[in-house]
C-alpha positions as CSV (number, residue, x, y, z in Angstrom):
1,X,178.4,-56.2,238.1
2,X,181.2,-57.6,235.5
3,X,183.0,-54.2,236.4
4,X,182.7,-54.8,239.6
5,X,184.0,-58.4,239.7
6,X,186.4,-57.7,237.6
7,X,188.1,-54.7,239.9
8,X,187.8,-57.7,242.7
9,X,189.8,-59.5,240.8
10,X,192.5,-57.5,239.7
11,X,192.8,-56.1,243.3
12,X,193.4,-59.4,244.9
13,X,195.5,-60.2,242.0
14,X,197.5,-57.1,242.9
15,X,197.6,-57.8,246.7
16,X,198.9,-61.2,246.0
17,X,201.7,-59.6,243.5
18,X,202.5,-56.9,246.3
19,X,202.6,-58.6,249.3
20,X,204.0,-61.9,248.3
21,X,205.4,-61.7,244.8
22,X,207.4,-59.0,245.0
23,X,208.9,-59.3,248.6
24,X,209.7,-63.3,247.3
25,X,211.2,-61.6,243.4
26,X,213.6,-59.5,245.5
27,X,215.0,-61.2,248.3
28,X,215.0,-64.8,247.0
29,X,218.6,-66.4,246.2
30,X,219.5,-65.8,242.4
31,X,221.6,-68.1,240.5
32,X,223.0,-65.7,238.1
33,X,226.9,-65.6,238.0
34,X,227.2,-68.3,240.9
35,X,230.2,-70.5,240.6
36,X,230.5,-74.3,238.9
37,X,229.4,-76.6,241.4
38,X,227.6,-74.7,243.6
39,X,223.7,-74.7,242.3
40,X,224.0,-78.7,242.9
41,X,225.4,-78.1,246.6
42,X,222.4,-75.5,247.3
43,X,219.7,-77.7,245.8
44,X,220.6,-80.5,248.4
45,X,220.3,-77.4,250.8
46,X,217.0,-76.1,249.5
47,X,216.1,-80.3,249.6
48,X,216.8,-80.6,252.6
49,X,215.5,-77.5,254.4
50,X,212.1,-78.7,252.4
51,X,211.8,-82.0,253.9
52,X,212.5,-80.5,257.3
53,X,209.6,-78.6,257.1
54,X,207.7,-81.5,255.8
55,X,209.2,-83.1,259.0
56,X,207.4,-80.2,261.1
57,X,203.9,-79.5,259.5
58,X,204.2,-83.9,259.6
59,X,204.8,-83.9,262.9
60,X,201.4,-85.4,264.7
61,X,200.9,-87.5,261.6
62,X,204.6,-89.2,262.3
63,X,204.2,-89.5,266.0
64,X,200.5,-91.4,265.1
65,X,202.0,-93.6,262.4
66,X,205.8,-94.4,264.3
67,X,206.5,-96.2,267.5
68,X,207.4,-93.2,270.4
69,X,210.5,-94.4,272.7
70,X,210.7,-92.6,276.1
71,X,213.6,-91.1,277.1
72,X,214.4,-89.2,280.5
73,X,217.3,-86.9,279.6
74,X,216.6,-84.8,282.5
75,X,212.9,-84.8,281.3
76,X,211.0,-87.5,279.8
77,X,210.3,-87.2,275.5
78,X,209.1,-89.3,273.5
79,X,210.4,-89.5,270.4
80,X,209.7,-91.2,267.0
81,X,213.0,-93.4,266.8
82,X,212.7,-94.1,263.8
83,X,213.3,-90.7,262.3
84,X,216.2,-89.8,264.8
85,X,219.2,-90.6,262.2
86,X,217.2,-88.5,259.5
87,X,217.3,-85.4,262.4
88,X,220.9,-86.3,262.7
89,X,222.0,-85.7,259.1
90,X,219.9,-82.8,259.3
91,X,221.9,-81.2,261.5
92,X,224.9,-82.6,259.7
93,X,223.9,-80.9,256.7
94,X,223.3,-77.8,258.2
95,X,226.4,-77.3,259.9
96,X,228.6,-78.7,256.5
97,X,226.7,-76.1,254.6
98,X,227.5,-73.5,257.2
99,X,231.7,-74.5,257.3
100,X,232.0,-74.9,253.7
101,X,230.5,-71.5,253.3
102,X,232.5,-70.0,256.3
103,X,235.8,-71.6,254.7
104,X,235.7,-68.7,251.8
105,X,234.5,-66.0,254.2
106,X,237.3,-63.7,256.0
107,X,239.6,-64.8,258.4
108,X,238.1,-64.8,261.3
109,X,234.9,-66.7,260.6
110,X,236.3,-69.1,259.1
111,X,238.2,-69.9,262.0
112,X,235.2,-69.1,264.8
113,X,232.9,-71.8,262.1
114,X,235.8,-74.4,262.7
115,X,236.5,-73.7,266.6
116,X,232.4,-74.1,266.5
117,X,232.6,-77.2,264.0
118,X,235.1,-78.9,266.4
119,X,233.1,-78.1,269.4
120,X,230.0,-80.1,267.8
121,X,232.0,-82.9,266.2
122,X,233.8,-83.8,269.8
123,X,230.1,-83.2,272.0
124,X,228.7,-86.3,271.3
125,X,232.3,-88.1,272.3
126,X,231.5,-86.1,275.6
127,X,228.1,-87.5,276.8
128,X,229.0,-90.6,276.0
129,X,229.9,-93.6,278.0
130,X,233.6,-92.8,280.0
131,X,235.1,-95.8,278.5
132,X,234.1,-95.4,274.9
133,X,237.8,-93.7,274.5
134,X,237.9,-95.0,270.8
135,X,235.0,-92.4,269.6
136,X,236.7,-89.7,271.4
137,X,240.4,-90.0,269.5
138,X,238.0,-90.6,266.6
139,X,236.5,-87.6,266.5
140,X,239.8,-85.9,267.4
141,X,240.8,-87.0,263.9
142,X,238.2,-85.4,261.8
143,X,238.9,-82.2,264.0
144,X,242.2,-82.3,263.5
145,X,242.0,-82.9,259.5
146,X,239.1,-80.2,259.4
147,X,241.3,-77.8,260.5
148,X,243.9,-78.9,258.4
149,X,241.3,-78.2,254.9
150,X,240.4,-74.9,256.9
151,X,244.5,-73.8,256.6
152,X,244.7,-75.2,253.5
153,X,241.7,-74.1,251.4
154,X,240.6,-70.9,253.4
155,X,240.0,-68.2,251.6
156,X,241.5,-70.1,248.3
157,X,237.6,-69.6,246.3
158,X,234.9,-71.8,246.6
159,X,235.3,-75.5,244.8
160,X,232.5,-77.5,245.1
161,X,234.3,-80.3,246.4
162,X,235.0,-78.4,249.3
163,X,231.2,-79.6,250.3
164,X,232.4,-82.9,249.9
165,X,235.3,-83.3,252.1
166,X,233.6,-80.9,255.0
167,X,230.6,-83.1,254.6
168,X,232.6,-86.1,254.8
169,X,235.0,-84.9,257.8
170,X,231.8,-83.9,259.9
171,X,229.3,-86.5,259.5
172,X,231.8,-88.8,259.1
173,X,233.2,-88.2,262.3
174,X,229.7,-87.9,264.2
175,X,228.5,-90.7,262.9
176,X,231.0,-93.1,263.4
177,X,231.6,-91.6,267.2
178,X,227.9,-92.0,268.1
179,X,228.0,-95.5,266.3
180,X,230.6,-96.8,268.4
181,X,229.6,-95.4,271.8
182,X,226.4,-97.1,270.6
183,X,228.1,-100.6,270.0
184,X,230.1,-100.0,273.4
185,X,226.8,-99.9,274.9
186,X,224.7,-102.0,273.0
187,X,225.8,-105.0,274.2
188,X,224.0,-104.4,277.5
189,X,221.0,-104.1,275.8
190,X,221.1,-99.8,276.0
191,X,219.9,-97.8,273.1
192,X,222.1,-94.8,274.0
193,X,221.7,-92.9,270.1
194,X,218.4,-91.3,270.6
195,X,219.5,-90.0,273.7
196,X,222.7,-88.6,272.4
197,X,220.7,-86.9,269.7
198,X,218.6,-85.3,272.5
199,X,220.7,-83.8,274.6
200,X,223.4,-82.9,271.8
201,X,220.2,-80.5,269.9
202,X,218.8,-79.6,273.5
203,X,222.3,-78.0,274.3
204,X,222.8,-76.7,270.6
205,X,218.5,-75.2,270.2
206,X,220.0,-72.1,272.0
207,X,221.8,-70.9,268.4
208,X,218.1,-70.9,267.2
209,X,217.2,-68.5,269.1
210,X,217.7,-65.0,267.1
211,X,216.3,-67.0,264.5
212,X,213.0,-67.3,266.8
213,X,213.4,-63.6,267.7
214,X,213.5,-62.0,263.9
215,X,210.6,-64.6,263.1
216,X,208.3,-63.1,265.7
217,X,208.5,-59.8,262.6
218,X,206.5,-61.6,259.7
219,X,203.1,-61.5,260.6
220,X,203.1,-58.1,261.4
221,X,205.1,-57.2,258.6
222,X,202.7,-59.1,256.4
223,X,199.6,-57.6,258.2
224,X,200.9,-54.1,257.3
225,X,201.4,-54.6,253.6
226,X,198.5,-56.1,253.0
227,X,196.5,-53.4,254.8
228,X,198.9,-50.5,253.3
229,X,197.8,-51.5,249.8
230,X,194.4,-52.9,250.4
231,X,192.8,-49.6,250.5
232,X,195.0,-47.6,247.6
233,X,194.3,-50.7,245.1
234,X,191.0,-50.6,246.3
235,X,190.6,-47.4,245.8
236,X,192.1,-47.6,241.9
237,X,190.6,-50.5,240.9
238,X,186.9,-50.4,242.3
239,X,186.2,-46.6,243.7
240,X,185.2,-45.2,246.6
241,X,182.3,-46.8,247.3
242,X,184.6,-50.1,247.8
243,X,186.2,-48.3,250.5
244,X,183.3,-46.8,252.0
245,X,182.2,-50.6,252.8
246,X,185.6,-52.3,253.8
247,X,185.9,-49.3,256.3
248,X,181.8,-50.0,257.2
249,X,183.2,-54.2,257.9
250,X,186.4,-52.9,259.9
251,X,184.8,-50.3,262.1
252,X,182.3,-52.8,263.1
253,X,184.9,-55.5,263.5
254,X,187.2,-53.1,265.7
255,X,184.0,-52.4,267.8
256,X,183.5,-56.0,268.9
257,X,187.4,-55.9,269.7
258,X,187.3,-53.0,271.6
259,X,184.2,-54.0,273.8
260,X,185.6,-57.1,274.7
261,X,189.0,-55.4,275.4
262,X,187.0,-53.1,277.6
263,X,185.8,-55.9,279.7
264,X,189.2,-57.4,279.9
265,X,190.7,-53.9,281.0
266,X,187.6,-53.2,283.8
267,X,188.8,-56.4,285.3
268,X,192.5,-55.3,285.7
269,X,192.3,-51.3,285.5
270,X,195.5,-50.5,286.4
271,X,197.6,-53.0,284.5
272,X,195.7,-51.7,281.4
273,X,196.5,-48.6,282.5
274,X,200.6,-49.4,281.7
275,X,199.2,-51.1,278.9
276,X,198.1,-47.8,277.7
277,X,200.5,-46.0,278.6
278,X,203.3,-47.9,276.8
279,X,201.3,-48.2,274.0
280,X,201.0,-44.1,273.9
281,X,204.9,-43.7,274.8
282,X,205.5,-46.0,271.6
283,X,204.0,-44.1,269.1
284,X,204.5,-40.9,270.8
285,X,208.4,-41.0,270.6
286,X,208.5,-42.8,267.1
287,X,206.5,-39.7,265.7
288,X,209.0,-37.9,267.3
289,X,211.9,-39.7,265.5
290,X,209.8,-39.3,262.2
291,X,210.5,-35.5,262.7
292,X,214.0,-35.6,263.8
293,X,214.7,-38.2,260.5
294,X,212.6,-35.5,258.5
295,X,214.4,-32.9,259.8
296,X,218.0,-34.3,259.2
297,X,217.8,-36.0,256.1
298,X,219.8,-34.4,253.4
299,X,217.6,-33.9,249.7
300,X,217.5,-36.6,247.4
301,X,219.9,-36.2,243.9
302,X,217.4,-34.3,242.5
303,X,217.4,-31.7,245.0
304,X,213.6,-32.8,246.6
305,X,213.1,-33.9,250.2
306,X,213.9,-37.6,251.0
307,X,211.4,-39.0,253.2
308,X,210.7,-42.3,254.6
309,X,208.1,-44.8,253.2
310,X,206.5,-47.6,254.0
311,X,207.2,-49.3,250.8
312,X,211.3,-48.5,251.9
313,X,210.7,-49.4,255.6
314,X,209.2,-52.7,254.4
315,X,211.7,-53.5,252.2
316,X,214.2,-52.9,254.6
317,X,213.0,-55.2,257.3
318,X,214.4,-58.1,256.2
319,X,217.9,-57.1,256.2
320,X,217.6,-56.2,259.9
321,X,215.7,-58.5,261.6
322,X,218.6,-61.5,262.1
323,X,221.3,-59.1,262.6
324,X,219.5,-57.2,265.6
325,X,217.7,-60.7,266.8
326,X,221.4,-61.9,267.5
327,X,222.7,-58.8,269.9
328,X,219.6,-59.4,271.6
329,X,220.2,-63.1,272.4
330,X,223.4,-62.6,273.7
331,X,222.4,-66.3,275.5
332,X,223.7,-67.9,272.6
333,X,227.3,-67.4,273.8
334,X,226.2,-69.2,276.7
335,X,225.2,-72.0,274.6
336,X,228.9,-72.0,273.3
337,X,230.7,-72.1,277.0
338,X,229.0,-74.6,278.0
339,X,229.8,-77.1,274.9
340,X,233.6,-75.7,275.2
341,X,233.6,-76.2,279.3
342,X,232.1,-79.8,278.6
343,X,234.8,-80.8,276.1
344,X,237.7,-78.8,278.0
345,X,236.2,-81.2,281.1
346,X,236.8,-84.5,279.0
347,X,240.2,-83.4,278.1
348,X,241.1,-82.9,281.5
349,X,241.0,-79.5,282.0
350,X,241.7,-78.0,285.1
351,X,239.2,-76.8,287.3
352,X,239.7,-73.4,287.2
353,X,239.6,-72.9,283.4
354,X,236.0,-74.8,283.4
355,X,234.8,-72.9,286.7
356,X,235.3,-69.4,284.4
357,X,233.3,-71.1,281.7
358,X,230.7,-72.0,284.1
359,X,230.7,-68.2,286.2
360,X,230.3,-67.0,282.3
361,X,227.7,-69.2,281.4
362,X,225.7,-68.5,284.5
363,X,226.0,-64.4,283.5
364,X,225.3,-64.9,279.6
365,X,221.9,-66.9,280.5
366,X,220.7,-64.7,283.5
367,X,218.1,-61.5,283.1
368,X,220.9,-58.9,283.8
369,X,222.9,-60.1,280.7
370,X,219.6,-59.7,278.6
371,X,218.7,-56.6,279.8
372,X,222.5,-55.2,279.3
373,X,222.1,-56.5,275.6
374,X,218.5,-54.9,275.5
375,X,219.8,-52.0,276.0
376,X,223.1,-51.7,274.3
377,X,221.0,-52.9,271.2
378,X,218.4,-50.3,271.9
379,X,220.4,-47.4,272.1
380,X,223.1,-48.7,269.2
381,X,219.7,-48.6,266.8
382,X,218.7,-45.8,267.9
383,X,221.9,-44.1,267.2
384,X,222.6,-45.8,264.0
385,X,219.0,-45.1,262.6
386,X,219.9,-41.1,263.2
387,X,223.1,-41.7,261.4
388,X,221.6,-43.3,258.3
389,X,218.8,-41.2,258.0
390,X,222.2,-38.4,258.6
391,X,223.6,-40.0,255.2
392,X,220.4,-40.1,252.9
393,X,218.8,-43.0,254.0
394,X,215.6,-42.0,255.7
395,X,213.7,-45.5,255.8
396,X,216.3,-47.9,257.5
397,X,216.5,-44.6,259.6
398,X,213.6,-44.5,260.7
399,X,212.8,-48.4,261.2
400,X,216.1,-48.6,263.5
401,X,214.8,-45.6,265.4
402,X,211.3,-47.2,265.9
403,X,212.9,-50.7,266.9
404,X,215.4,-49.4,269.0
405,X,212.6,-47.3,270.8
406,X,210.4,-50.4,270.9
407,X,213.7,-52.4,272.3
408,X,213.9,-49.6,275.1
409,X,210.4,-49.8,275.9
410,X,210.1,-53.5,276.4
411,X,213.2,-53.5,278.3
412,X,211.3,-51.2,281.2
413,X,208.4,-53.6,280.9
414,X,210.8,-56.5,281.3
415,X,212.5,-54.8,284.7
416,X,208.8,-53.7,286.0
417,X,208.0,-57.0,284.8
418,X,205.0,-56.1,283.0
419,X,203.2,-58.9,281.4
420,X,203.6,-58.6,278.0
421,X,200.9,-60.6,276.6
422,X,198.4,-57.2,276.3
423,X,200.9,-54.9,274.5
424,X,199.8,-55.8,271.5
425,X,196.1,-55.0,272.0
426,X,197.0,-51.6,273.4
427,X,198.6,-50.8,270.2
428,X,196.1,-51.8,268.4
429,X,193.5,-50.1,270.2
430,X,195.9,-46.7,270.6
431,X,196.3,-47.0,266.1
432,X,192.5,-47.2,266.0
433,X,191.8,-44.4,267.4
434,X,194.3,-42.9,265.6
435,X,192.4,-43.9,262.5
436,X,189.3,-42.6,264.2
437,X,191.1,-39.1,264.6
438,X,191.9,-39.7,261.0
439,X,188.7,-40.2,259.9
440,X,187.3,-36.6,261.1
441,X,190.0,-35.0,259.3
442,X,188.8,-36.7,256.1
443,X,185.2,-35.8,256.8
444,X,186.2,-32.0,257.2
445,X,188.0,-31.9,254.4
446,X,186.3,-34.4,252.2
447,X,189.0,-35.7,250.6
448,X,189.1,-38.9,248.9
449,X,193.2,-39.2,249.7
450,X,192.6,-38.2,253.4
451,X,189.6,-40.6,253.5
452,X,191.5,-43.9,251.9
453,X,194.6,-43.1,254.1
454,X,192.2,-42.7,257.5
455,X,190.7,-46.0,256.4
456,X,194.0,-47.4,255.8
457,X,195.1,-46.3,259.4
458,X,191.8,-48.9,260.9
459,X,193.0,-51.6,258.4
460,X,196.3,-51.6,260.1
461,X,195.2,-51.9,264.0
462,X,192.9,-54.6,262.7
463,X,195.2,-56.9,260.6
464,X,197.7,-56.1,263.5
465,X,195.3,-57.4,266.0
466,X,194.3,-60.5,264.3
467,X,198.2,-61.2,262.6
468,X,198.0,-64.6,264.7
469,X,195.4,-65.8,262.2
470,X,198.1,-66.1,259.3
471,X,200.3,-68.8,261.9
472,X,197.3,-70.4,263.2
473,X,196.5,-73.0,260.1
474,X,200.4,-73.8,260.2
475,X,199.6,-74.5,264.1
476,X,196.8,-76.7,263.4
477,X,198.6,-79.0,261.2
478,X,201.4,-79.5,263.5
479,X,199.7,-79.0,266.7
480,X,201.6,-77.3,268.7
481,X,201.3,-73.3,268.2
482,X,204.7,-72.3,269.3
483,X,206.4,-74.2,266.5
484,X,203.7,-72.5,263.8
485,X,204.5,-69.2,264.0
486,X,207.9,-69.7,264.3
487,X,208.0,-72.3,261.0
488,X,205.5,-69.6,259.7
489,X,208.5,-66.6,259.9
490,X,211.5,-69.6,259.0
491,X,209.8,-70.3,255.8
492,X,208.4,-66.3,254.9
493,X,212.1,-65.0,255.9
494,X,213.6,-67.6,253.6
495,X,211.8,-66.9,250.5
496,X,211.6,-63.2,251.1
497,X,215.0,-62.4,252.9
498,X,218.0,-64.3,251.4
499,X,218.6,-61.0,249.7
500,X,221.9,-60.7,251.1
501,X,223.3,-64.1,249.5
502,X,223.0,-62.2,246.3
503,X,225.8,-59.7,246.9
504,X,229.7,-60.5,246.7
505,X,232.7,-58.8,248.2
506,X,236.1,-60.1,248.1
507,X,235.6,-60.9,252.3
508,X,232.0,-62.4,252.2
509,X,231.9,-64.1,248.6
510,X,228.5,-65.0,247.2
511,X,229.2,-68.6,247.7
512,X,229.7,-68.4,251.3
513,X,226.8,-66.2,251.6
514,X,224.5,-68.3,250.1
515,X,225.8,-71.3,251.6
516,X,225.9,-69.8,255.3
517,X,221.7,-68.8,254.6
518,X,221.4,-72.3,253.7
519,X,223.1,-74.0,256.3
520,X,221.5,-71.3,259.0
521,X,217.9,-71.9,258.1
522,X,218.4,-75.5,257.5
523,X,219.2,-75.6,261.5
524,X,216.9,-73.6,262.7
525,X,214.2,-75.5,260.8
526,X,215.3,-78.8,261.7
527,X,215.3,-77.5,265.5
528,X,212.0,-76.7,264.8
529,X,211.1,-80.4,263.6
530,X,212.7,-82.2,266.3
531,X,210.5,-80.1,268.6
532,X,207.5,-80.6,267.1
533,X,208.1,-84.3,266.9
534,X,209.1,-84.6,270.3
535,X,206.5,-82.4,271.6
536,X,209.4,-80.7,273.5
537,X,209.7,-77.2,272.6
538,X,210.2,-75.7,275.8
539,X,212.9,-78.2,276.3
540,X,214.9,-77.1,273.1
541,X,214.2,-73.3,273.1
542,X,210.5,-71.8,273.8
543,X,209.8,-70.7,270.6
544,X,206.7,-69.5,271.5
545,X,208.6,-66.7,273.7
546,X,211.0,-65.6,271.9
547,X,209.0,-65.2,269.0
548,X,206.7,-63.1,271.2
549,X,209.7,-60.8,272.0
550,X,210.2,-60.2,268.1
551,X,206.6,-59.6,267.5
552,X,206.9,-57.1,270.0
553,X,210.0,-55.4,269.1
554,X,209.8,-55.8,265.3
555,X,206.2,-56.1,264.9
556,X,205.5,-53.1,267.6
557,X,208.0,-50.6,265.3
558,X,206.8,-51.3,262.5
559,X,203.0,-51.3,262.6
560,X,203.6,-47.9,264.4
561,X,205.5,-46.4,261.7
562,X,203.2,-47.6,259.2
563,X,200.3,-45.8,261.5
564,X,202.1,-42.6,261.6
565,X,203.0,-42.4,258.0
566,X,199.7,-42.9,257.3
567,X,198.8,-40.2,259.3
568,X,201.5,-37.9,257.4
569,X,199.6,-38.9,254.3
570,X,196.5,-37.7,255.9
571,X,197.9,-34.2,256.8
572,X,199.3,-34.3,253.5
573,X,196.1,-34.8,251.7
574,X,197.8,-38.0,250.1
575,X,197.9,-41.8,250.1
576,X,200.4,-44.0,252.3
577,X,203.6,-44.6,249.8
């Protein structure tokens, strides 16, 4: 019994180091060789991103404990007014941290981080009141002296009182323009702030959006390591037997799954049917880019075969995630146009220079734009997966080739408009069987590898089925679901994927990567407290879904290519690596 307990023990303990320790070891921010001055400017980042989320996960206790105003901005919130200035220098923060890091990056993001800085300094000066013409020339300053330090200091190495003058320039210059378009209006008894602060992170929540998108990945991802090593550290630690039972609890806990799938596809036969046979066309032509990766992939150093893994695919998921997120929400430009076309419009410009931005805007937000970035994305990953896997690297290879497929697929779903909320089950239930299929092979050739790497297959569909569970006590607290996962994926992603922050070139410094990763997740998590403290997340961005459409993407690629490996590992007569 002690030995028993004991191999319990030491396989959770193992699971936990696996699945959490190591992802958060290698691809948190490391402080080694930074430069003076900049661990104190990424502490009040850290600080800050911290008591957003505290914001979020505090949200229902807030709106309990503070007075709610009600605004109608279009729609009617209501807000806690009380915490509006603290969302304001949130948002500050987030976009000094992003400029300062920007002003040491190459050329042109520098100066695409200032054209952007400018944009949100003078916005507020915009919806204001027509007569408040002081805030305006105000603001016009701290642009204009912003873009001054950008000429001046760009590219000149990162000081860390470069923090302090962007910080100072920006929030300066938005706070002192919404105070006195305030004052203007306060003597009529209006409380125009709140408002301002509404509409200004309305209009901006679009940037959040491949932020949404790449956390849709991390409950899947999580669900697949934890299943992957499960059943080999089960299998080490315990024996056989130990496996035997967990497949015993799965099998019967897919069954109930199944049967009340069945019941849902009796009642809609041939939309189950798609389901099906999307499902099938997923993992169908991802096997078949498993070959063509094999088949293409130059030996290792050593002279042996390089294959993919799912420890490598894993790893590598971070590190696309964002990147691909943003050329699928090409709507972010939108977001962009219609800031620019509002300020141009202030400024007096003429009508057909702000009609273009408008004709643009209306393309970038529409389906056909979404579908043309779909699809360019699609293809480009497909392409580029090939090409890696070309050049020796066989796991990125093989993840781009199963997201790009996944981006493809969706895509036709999206122009049959196929509902996309049973995907997910399909998959599951297509991966099953596939473990099932598994499972007779082990039988046959009673094999304890083949037999652990079956099981492992089942373990997959059924943490993938249930993945939801890991976002739902995050949901609970807040109370509003849509925000959970998403807050879920902010927080996972930025303990487990800042990995990039760590590197230096003499284009993208360390500084103004870590700085940039600061300043990003900062935003997107204080768009996520705003939302959960106005209860208006479809009024920001619906995080809900577009965190579906990563989970489908993302998630859909890679719990098939765990599936599939694991089935290599079966016709191997091997464990899942």
């Amino acid at each position: 019994m002690r030995t028993i307990l004991t191999g319990i023990g030491g396989t959770i303990a193992a699971l936990v180091r696996r699945v959490i320790v190591e992802p958060v070891r290698s691809g948190r921010l490391r402080t080694a060789d930074w430069p003076a001055g900049l661990l104190p400017v990424a502490v009040v980042g850290i600080s800050a991103i911290v008591v957003a989320v505290m914001l979020t996960l505090a949200s229902g206790l807030m709106r309990s404990l503070l007075p709610l105003t009600l605004l109608d901005v279009g729609r009617v919130v209501a807000i806690p007014r009380a915490l509006d200035w603290l969302l304001f220098a949130l948002t500050t923060l987030s976009l000094t941290l992003a400029m300062t890091g920007a002003l040491h990056a190459r050329a042109w993001l520098r100066w695409v981080m200032a054209g952007f800085s400018a944009l949100v300094v003078l916005f507020p000066s915009v919806i204001g009141l027509e007569d408040a013409i002081a805030a305006r020339y105000l603001a016009l300053g701290g642009v204009a002296l912003l873009i001054v330090v950008v000429a001046v200091r760009g590219g000149r190495g990162f000081r860390w009182w470069d923090f302090i003058v962007v910080g100072t320039l920006i929030g300066g210059s938005l706070i002192a323009s919404v105070g006195i378009i305030s004052s203007s209006v306060g003597q009529f008894g209006f409380d125009v702030a709140p408002s301002i602060l509404v509409i200004t992170l309305t209009t901006l929540g679009n940037l959040a959006t491949p932020s949404a998108v790449a956390a849709g990945a991390v409950m899947a991802e999580l669900a697949v390591g934890t299943a992957a090593w499960t059943v080999g550290e089960v299998r080490r630690r315990i024996g056989l037997g130990a496996i035997v039972v967990i497949l015993a609890v799965v099998l019967a806990w897919r069954w109930v799954d199944l049967v009340g799938l069945a019941g849902t596809a009796a009642a809609a036969p041939s939309l189950w049917a798609v389901y099906a046979g999307w499902a099938t066309a997923l993992i169908v032509i991802i096997g078949g880019g498993m070959l063509v990766v094999r088949r293409i992939t130059p030996p290792d150093s050593s002279g042996h075969p390089a294959r993919p893994t799912l420890r490598g695919v894993l790893n590598e998921l971070s590190g696309i995630t964002l990147p691909i997120a943003a050329l699928l929400t090409i709507n972010v430009l939108g977001t962009v146009l219609t800031v620019l076309s509002s300020v141009l419009t202030m400024f007096g410009a003429p009508m057909p220079v702000t009609g273009i931005l408008d004709v643009a805007f209306a393309f970038l937000v529409g389906d056909v734009a979404f579908r043309v970035a779909m699809t360019v994305t699609g293809i480009g990953a497909v392409i580029t997966g090939l090409v890696l896997a070309r050049r020796g690297r066989p796991s990125i290879g093989l993840l781009l080739f199963a997201v790009g497929t996944a981006t493809l697929l969706l895509w036709i779903g999206q122009v049959v408009e196929l509902p996309d909320r049973g995907l997910d089950d399909a998959l599951a239930a297509a991966i099953t069987l596939l473990g099932l299929a598994a499972l007779v092979l082990a039988l046959e050739r009673r094999s304890r590898e083949v037999f652990a790497s079956a099981t492992t297959i089942v373990l997959i569909a059924a943490l993938y089925a249930h993945r939801e569970v890991l976002a739902d006590p995050v949901a609970a607290i807040i109370g509003a679901a849509g925000v959970g996962a998403v807050l879920f994926g902010q927080v996972w992603g930025f303990l487990s994927g800042s990995g990039t922050a760590n590197g230096d070139s003499a284009r993208y410094p360390r500084p103004s990567r870590v700085l940039i990763v600061l300043g990003s997740t900062l935003f997107a998590i204080t768009l996520l407290a705003a939302s959960a403290l106005w209860r208006d997340a479809e009024g920001i961005i619906p995080f809900d879904s577009f965190a579906r459409v990563g989970d489908t993407i993302f998630g859909g690629a890679v719990v098939t290519v765990a599936a599939l490996l694991a089935v290599r590992a079966v016709l191997r007569d091997r464990e899942i690596q």
